[in-house]
C-alpha positions in Angstrom: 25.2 30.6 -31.2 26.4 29.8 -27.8 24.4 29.2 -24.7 25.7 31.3 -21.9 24.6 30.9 -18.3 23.5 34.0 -16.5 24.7 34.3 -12.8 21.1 35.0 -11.9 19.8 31.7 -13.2 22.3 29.5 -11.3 20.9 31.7 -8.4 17.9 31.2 -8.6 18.7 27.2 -9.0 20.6 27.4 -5.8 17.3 29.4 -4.3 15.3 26.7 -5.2 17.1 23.8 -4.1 17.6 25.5 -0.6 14.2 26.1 -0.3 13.9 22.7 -0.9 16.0 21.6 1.3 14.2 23.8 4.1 10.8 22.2 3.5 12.4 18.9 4.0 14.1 19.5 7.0 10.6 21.2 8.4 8.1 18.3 6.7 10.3 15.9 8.9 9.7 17.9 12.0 6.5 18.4 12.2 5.9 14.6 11.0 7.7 13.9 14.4 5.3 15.8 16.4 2.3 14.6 14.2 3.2 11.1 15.0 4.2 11.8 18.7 0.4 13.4 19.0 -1.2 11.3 17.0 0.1 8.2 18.6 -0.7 9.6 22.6 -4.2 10.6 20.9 -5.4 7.3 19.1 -3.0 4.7 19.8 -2.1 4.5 23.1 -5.5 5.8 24.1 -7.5 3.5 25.9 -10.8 5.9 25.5 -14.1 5.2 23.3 -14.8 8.0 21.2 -18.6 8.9 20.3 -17.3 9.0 17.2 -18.0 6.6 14.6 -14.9 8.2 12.4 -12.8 8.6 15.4 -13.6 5.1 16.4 -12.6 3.6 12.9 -9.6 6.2 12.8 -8.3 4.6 16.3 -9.1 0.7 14.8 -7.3 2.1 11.9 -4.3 3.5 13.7 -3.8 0.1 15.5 -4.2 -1.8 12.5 -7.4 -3.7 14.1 -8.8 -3.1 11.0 -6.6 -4.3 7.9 -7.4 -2.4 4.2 -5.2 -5.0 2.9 -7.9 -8.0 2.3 -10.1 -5.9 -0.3 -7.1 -5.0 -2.3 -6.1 -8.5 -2.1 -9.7 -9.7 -3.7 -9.5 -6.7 -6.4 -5.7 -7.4 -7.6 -6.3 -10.8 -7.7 -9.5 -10.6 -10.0 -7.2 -7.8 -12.1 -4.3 -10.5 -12.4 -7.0 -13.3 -13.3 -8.9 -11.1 -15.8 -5.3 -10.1 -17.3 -3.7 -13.4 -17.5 -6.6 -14.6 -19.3 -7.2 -11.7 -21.9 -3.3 -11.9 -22.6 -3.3 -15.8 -22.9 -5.3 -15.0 -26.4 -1.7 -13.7 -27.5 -0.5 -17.1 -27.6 -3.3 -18.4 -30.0 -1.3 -17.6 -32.4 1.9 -19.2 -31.5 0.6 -22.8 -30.5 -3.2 -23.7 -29.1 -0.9 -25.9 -26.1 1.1 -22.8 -25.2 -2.0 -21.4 -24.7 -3.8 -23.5 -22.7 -0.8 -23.7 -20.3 -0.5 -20.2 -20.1 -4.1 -20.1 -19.6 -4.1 -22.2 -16.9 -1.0 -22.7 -14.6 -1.0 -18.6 -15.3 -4.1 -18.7 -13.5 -3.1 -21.5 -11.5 -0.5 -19.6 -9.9 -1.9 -16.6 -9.4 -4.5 -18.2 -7.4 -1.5 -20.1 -5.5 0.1 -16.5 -4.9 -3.1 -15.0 -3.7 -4.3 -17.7 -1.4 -1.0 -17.7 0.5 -1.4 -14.1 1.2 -4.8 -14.8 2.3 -4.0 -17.5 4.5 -1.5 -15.5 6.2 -3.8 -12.5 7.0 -6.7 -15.4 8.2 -3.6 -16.5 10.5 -3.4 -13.0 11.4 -6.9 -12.7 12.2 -7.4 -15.9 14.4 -4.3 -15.1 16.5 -6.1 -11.8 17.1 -9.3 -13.3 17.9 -8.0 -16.0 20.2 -5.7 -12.7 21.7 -8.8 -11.3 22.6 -10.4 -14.3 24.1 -7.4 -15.2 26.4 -7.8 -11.3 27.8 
C-alpha cells in the first residue's frame, strides 16, 4: 500500500504555516509598541507610584533590583549538592579519584560562583557610590 498525499492536506500545511507566519509578524509589532509604552511608562519615568507593585515593577524595569543573586545562591547549593552526591560514583573506581573529584569539583564550583558574585557586589558598590556622587 502506498501513501498518497491529498491536495487538501498540503493545504492545510501551507494554511498553517502562513498563519504562523502572520502571528509572528503581529507578535513582533505589538512587542514594539509594548516596549515603546512600557519604557515612556516605567523607565524613563521619573514619577513615584503609590504602588508598592508598580514601585518594584519600575526598580525591576531599570534593573535596580537584580533577580540574578538568589539564583546565583540556589544553583550554586544545586551544583555543590550534585558534585558531591555524584563524587560517590567514583568510590568504585579509586577512593583518590574520589576525593579529588570531591573536592577540587567543589573547589571550583565555589571558584565559579564567587567570581560571579564578586562581579555583581562590583555592580552594586558602583551603584551605591553612583548614587552618593548625585
Amino acid at each position: 500500500m502506498y501513501y498518497t498525499t491529498r491536495p487538501s492536506d498540503s493545504l492545510s500545511s501551507l494554511s498553517a504555516s502562513a498563519g504562523s507566519g502572520i502571528w509572528t509578524v503581529i507578535s513582533f509589532i505589538l512587542a514594539i509598541v509594548g516596549a515603546i509604552i512600557v519604557y515612556f511608562m516605567f523607565v524613563k519615568a521619573d514619577k513615584n507610584y503609590p504602588s508598592k507593585f508598580l514601585t518594584w515593577l519600575k526598580n525591576f524595569l531599570n534593573f535596580q533590583e537584580m533577580l540574578i543573586e538568589p539564583i546565583l545562591k540556589v544553583t550554586y547549593i544545586f551544583v555543590a549538592i550534585l558534585i558531591t552526591l555524584t563524587s560517590f560514583n567514583f568510590i568504585s573506581v579509586h577512593f583518590l579519584v574520589f576525593l579529588l573529584y570531591l573536592v577540587f569539583g567543589n573547589l571550583a564550583a565555589r571558584i565559579i560562583y564567587e567570581w560571579a558574585m564578586v562581579l555583581l557586589n562590583i555592580w552594586k558598590n558602583t551603584k551605591e557610590i553612583n548614587k552618593k556622587m548625585k
